[in-house]
N, C-alpha and C positions, 0 to 999 in steps of 0.2 A: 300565743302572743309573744313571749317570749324566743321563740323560734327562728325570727323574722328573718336572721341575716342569710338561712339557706334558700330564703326565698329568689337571693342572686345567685346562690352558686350555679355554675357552668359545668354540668358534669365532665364535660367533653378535654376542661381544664382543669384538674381538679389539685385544690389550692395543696401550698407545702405546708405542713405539717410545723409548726414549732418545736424545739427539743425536749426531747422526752423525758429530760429529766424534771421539767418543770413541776410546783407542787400543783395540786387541783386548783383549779378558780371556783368560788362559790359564785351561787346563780345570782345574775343580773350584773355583774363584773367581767372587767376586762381585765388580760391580763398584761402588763407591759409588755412592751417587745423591743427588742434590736435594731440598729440602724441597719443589722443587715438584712433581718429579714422585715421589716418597715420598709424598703428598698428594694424588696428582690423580686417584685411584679415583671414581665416586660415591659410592660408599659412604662411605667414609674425607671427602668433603666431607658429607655427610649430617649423619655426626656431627660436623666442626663447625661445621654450620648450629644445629644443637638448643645446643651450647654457648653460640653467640652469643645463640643463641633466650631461653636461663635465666640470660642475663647482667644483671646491672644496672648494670656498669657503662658510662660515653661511650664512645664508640668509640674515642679515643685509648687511653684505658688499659685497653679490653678488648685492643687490641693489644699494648699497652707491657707487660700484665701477665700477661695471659692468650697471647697466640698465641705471642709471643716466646720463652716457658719449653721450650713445649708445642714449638715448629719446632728447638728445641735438644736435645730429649729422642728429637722424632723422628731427627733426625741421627744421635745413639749407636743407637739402635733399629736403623735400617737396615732388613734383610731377616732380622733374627733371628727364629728361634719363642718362643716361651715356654717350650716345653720337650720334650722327646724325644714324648711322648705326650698325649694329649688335643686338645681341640678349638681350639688354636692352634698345633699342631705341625705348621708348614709354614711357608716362608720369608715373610716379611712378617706370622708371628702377634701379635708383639708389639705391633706398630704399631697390629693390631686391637683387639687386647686393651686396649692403652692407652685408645685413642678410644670402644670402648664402653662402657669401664668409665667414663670421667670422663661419657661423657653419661647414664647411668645416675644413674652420684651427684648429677648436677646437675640431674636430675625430683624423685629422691627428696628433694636438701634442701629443696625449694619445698615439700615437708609439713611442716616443722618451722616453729617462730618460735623463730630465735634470734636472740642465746642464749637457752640454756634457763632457764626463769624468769624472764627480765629481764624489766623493765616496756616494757609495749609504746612507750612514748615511746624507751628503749634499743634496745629490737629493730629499731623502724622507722630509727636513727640507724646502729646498726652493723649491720643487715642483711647491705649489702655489704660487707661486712669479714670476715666468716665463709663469703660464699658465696666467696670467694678465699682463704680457708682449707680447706675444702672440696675446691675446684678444685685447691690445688696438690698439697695433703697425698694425694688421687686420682693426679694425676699422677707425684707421685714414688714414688709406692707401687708404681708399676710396674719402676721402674729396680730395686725387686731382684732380677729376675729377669737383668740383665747380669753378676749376680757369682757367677751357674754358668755362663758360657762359657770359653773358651778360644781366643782371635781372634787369626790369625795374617796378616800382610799379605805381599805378593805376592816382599818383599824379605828374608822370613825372622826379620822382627822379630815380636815378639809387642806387639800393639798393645793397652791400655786405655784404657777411657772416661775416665779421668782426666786423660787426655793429649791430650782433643781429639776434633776431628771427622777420622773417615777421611779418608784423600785417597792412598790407594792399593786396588788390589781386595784382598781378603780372605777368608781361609775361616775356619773356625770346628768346635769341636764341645762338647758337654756337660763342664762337670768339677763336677759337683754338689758345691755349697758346704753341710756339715750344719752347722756352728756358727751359730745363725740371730745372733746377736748378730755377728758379722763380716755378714752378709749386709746386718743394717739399716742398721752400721757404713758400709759399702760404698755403700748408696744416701743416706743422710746427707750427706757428702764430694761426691756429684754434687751433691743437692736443694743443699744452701746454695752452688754453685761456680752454680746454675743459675738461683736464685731473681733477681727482680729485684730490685739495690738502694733501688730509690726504690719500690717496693711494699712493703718491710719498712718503710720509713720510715713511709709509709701507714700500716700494716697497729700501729704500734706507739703510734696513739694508741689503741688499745683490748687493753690487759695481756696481758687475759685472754684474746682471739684470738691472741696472737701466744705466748703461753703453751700453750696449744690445738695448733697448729700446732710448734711445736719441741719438744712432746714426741713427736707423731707419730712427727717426721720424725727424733726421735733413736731410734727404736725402744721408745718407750713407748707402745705403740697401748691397749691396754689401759685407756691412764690418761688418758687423750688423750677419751674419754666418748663424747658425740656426732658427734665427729668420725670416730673409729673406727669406730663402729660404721655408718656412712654406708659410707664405704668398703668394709669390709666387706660389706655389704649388696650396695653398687656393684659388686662384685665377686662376688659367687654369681650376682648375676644375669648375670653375663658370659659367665659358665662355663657358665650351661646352653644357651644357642642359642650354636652359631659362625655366625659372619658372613656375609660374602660369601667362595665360592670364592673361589683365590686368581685364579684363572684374567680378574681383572679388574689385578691387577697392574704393574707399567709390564716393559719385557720386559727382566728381569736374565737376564742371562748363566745357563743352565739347567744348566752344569756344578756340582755340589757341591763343600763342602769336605772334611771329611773321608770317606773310603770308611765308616767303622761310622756315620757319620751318615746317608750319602744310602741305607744300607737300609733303615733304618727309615721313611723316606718312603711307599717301596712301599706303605704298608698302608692309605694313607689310601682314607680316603674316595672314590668315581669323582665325578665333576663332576658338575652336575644335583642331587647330593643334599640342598644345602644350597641354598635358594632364596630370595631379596626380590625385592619390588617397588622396584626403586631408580629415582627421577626421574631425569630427563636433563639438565634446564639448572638443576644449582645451580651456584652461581657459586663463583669459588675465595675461599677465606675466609683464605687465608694471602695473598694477596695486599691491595690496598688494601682495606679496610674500609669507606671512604668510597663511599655511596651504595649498597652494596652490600645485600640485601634477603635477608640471612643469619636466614632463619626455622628417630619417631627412633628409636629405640635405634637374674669373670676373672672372691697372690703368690701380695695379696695375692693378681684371678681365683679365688679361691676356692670350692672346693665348700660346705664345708660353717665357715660361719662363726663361729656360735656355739660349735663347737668351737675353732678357729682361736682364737677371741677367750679362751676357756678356758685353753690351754696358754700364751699370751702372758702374760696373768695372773699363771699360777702361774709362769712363771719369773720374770716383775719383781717379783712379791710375795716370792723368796725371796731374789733379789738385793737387795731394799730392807731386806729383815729386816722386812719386813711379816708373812711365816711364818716361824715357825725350826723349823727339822725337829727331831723325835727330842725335842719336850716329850712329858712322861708323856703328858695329855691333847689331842695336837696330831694333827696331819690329813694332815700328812706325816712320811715316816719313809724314812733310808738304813737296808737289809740288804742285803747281799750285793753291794754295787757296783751295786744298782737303787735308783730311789725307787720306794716303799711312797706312794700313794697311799688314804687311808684313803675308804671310801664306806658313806653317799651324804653324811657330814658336809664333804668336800669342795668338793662342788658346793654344798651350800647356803650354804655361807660365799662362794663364787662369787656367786650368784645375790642374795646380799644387799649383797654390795661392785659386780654390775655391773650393777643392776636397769635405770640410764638410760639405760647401752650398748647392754645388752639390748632395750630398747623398742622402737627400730626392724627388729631381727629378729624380731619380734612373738614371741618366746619365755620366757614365764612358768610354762615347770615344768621341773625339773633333770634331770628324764628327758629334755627333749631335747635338752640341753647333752649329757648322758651316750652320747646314741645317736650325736649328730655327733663327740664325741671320742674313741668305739671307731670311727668308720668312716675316717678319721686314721691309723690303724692303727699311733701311735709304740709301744702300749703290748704288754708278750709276751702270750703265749698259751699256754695249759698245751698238752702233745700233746696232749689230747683237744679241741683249739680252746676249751677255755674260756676267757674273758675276762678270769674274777678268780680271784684266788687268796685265801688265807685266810690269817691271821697267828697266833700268840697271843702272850699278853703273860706272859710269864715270872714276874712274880710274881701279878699278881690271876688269871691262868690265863682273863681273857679272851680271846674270839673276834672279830676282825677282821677283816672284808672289804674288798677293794681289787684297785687295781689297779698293778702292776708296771711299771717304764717303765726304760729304758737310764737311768744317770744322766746320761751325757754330755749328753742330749738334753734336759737340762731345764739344768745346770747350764753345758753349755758348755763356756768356756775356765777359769772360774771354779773354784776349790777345793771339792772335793766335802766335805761332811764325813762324817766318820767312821761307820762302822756302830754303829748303835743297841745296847745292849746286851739294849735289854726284850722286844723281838719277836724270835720266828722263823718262818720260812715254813714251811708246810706244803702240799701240792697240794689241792684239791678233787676225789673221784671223782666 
């Protein structure tokens, strides 16, 4: 059981070795590793040859701004998955999921001119100022998935990201974080401990990038435009092909950490199923830069985006008081300790406040904002698996359709308000 991770190796590739002077790891621990050999996959240099590839900037400060962030993100990363299941659930998925997502988003913004609408003399001036808004707001977008672990080091302390890079072995297991507002919270507190200082400095002769990017990364993705929705985007497309087998790896210590972790390993995937063609002599890209001829391809890794971007939405729209629940003629409504989602008036007030977001998911009808945000599955279901439920309004004796949702899950830590007085629920046969 224990055994699991040689269940991916590739003999054909067989992993490098760590340095030998390392002490033992006891069983069911990892042991730390290096940016360089955390890095030294093909694969994982692959992608960041295509970063370097969709960079504009010198190579000083593609390192000063770019690699430095990204080798410090790696280090909290480590050998973690992204999450118990799916197509990064295996030691080292994050690390992938990080890298494939950023070089995803970094093809996709070379389709845009931004900013959006600026006059092209603006565009071509702040270009790179946005594609490093891009790059980071990508990059940190992945750190929220470290605030559903639970990482324990070899001497019984409980160790967090907040407190550095590892420098003991470690095990780990899931403690899934629902309050997503703690979770953006959470990756927030890394991104600015993580950003470069003399890149904000950069980065703040143009407002409005630096505006762009700090709503991001405060967990205003929603509001955040085109930046989001890159991400986003970045990010579904991560999530439908997984990478490379892990079986290309550098060779950690194959004992697990926690025992309910290392079973759910078992189910993956056999080796062979997931296949590229990876070149041989890319050069390393976390090392010198200079001279180097660094020429590709998911929390958010994201299935289903436009949904994703929906629910983000409606909870900053209701924390800003951009919505207020429980107007006579409003679009949300508290009954019964749920939000009352009213439809299809919902979405289209969506679809008109995020039409710019929206452009790069190329989605212009609110049926398919509607069909990514039931496959999300935050929202209840009548017994007979219906989706929506019906309401009426107590004094015009109107019929309302919608959909039903925990309030926690929209509201958070936040103050629910009070059940509505004018609706009540009824099931749909």
């Amino acid at each position: 059981m224990l055994n699991t991770l040689f269940f991916w190796r590739d003999k054909a590739h067989p992993p490098e070795p760590l340095s030998d002077n390392r002490s033992p790891v006891p069983a069911g621990y990892f042991a730390p590793a290096s940016v360089e050999e955390l890095l030294g996959t093909p694969l994982r240099q692959q992608y960041l040859q295509t970063l370097w590839d969709y960079s504009s900037l010198p190579r000083n400060l593609y390192q000063q701004y770019y690699l430095t962030p990204l080798g410090q993100c790696v280090l909290l990363m480590q050998q973690f998955p992204v999450a118990e299941q799916g197509a990064y659930a295996y030691p080292g998925g994050m690390i992938d999921c990080l890298l494939k997502t950023l070089a995803n988003a970094v093809k996709r913004s070379k389709s845009y001119m931004l900013p959006p609408g600026a006059d092209p003399e603006d565009q071509a001036t702040q270009g790179a100022a946005w594609s490093a808004v891009i790059v980071w707001a990508t990059m940190f977008s992945v750190l929220d998935n470290l605030a559903h672990l639970h990482i324990e080091q070899e001497n019984g302390q409980v160790w967090s990201p907040v407190a550095g890079v590892l420098d003991k072995p470690y095990r780990f297991r899931f403690v899934p974080e629902t309050q997503p507002e703690k979770v953006y919270g959470y990756s927030a507190m890394l991104a600015f401990r993580l950003l470069p200082e003399e890149g904000l400095r950069w980065l703040s002769r143009w407002p409005d990038a630096l505006k762009a990017l700090s709503m991001f990364l405060a967990g205003y993705r929603a509001q955040s435009g085109v930046v989001g929705a890159i991400v986003l985007q970045a990010g579904e497309g991560s999530d439908k092909t997984p990478p490379v087998t892990p079986s290309a790896l550098p060779d950690i210590s194959p004992d697990y950490a926690f025992d309910d972790y290392a079973a759910f390993l078992q189910s993956a995937p056999p080796p062979g199923e997931y296949v590229e063609n990876i070149p041989d002599d890319l050069p390393s890209a976390m090392g010198n830069v200079e001279g180097a001829d660094l020429s590709s391809e998911p929390a958010l890794c994201r299935s289903h985006p436009a949904g994703e971007l929906f629910i983000d939405w409606l909870r900053q729209s209701l924390q800003l008081k951009k919505t207020i629940a429980n107007e006579p003629d409003g679009h949300v409504y508290v009954i019964a300790g749920s939000v009352f989602l009213k439809t299809p008036s919902i979405f289209h007030r969506f679809m008109a406040e995020q039409r710019e977001a929206l452009r790069p998911l190329k989605i212009d009808n609110w049926r398919d904002v509607q069909r990514q945000f039931e496959k999300i599955n935050l929202h209840r279901r009548q017994r007979g698996g219906a989706n929506v439920y019906q309401c009426r309004n107590r004094e015009s004796q109107k019929v309302y359709h919608g959909y039903l949702l925990p309030a926690k899950e929209i509201y958070g830590a936040a103050t629910v308000p009070a059940d509505t007085p004018l609706l009540e629920v009824s099931s749909l046969n």
